[in-house]
Short mmCIF file of the C-alpha atoms (twelve columns), coordinates in Angstrom:
data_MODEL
# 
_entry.id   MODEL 
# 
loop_
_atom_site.group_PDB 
_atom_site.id 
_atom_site.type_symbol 
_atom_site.label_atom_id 
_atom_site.label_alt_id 
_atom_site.label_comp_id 
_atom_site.label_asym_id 
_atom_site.label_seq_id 
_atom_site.Cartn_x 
_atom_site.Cartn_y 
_atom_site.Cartn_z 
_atom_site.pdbx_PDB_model_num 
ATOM 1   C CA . UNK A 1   77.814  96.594 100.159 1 
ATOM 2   C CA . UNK A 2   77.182  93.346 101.316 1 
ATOM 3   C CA . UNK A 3   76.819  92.692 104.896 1 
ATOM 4   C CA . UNK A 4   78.102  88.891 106.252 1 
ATOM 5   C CA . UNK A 5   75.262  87.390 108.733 1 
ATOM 6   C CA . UNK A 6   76.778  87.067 112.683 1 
ATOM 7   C CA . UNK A 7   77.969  83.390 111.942 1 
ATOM 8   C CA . UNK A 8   79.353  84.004 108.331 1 
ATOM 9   C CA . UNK A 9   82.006  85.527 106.536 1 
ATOM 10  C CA . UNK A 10  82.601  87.552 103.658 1 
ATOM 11  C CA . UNK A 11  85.666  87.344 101.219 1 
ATOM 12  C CA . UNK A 12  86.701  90.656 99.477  1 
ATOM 13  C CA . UNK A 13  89.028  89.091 96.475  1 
ATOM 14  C CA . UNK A 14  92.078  91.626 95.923  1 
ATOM 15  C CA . UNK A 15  91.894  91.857 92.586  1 
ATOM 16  C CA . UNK A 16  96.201  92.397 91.748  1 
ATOM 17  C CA . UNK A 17  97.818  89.803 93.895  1 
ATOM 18  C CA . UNK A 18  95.687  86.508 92.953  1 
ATOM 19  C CA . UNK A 19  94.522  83.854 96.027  1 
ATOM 20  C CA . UNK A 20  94.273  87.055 98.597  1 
ATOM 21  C CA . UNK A 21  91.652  87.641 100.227 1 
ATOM 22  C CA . UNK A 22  90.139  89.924 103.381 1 
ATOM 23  C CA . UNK A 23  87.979  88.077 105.418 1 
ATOM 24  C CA . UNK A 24  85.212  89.866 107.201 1 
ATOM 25  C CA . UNK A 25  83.524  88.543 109.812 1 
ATOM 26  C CA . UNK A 26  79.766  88.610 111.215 1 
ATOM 27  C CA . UNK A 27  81.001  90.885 114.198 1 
ATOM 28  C CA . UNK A 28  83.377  93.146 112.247 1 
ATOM 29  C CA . UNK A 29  87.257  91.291 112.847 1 
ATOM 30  C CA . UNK A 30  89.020  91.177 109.514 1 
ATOM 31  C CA . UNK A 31  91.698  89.446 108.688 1 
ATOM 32  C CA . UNK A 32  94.097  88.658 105.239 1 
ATOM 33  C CA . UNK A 33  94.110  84.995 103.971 1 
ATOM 34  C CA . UNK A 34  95.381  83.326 100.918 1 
ATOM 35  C CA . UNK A 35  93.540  80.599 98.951  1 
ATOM 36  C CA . UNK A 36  95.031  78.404 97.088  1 
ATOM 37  C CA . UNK A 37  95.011  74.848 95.673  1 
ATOM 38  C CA . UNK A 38  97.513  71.996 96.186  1 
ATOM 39  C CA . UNK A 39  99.358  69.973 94.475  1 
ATOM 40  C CA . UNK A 40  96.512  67.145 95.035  1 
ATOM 41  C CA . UNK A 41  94.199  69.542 94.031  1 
ATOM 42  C CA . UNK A 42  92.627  70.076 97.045  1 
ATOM 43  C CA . UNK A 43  91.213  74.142 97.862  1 
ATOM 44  C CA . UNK A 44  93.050  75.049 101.061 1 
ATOM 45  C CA . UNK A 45  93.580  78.675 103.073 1 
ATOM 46  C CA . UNK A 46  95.744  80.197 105.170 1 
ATOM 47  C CA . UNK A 47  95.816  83.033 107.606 1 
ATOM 48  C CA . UNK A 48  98.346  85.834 106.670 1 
ATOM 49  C CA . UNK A 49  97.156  88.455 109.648 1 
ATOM 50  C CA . UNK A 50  94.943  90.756 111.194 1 
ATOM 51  C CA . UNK A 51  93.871  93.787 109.418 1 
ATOM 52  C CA . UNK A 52  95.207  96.659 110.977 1 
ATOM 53  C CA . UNK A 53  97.268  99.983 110.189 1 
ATOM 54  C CA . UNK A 54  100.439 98.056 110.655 1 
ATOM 55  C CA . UNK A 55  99.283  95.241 108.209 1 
ATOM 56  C CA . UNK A 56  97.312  96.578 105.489 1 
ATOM 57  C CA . UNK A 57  96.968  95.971 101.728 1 
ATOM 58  C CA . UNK A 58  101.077 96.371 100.785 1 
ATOM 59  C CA . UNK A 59  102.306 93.962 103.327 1 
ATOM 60  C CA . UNK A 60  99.642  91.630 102.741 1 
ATOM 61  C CA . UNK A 61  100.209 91.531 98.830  1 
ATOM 62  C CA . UNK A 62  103.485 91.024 99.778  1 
ATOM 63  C CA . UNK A 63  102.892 88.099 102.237 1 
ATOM 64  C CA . UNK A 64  100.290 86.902 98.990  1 
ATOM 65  C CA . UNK A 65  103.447 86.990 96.707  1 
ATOM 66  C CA . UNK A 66  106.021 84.751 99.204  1 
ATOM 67  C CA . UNK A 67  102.655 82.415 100.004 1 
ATOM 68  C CA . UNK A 68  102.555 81.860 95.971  1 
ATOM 69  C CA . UNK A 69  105.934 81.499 95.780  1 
ATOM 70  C CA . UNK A 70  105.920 78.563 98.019  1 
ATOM 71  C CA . UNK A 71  102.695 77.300 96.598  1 
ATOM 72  C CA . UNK A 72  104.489 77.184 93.210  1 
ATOM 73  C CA . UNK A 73  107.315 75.143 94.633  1 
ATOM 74  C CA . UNK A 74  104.787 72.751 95.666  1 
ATOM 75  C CA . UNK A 75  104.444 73.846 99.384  1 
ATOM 76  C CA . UNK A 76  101.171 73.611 101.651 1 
ATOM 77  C CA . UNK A 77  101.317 76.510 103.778 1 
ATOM 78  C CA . UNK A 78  98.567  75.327 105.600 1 
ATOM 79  C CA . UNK A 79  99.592  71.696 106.038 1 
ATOM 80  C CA . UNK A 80  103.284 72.798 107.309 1 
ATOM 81  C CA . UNK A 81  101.291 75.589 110.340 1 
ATOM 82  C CA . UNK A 82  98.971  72.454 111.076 1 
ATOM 83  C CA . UNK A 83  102.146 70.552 111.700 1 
ATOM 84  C CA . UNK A 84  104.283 72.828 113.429 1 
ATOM 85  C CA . UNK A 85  101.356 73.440 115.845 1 
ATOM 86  C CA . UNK A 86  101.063 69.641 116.532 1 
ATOM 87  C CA . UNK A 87  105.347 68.976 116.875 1 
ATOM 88  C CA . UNK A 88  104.765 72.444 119.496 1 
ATOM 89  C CA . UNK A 89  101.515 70.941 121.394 1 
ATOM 90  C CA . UNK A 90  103.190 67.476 121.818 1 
ATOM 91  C CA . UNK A 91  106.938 68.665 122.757 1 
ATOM 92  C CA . UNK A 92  108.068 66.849 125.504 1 
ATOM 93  C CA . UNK A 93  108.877 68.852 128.830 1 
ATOM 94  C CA . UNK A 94  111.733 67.520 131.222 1 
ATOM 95  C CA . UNK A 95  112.637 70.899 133.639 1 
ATOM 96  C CA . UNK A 96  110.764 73.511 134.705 1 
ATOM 97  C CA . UNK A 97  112.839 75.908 132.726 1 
ATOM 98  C CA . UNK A 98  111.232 73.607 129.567 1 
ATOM 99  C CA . UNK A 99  108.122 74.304 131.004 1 
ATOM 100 C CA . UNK A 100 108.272 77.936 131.911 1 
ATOM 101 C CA . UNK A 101 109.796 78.173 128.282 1 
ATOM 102 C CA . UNK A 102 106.888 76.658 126.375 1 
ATOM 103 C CA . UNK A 103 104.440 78.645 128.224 1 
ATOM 104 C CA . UNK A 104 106.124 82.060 127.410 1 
ATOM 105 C CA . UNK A 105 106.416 80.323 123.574 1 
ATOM 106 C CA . UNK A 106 102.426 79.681 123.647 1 
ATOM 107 C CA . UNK A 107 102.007 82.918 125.326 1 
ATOM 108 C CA . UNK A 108 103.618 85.320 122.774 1 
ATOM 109 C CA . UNK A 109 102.381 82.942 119.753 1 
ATOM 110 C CA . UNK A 110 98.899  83.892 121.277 1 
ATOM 111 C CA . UNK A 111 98.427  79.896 122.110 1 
ATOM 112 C CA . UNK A 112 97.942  81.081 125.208 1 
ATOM 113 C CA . UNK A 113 95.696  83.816 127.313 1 
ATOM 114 C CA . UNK A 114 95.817  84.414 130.879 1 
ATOM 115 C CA . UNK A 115 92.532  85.178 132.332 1 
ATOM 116 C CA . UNK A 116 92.101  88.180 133.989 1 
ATOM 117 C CA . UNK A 117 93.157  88.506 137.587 1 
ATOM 118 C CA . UNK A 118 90.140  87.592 140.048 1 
ATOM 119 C CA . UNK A 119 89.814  90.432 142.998 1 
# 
């Protein structure tokens, strides 16, 4: 089997749901995207998930299938995360409950990583 290089990654093409992908990076992480092309006919990808036990090859050909299905109906999956991170990064913050809010938001979205505490 092929090995990817520490800075590169290797796609493994699934070969039933068309556009999905798992990822493989230099340093082991792997993680389900779907390719696609848009209406423009530009090549674009998007993120589905990490591998894992929880998130394997069913519920990522079924992620592939609702991805396509918006694809079809001449969505960019990618283009509409891109913009929902920018509306999120540039909301504006008035109390400190909006602020405390956002930062829980980030937090759980994985936006956001406390470092660990310094003894």
């Amino acid at each position: 089997m092929f090995s990817p290089s520490r800075a590169g990654r290797y796609p493994n093409l699934d070969k039933d749901a068309k556009g999905l992908e798992l990822r493989v990076s230099g340093d082991g992480r792997k993680s389900w995207s779907f390719r696609y092309r848009t209406r423009e006919g530009r090549q674009a990808r998007v993120t589905l998930g990490v591998y894992s036990s929880a998130f394997g090859v069913k519920k990522a050909r079924a992620a592939a299938r609702k991805t396509r299905v918006l694809v079809d109906e001449g969505g960019d999956p990618a283009m509409s995360r891109r913009i929902a991170k920018l509306e999120a990064s540039t909301e504006h913050l008035k109390t400190f409950g909006d602020l405390a809010a956002a930062y829980f938001r980030a937090t759980e979205a994985g936006r956001y990583r406390p470092s660990a505490p310094r003894v």
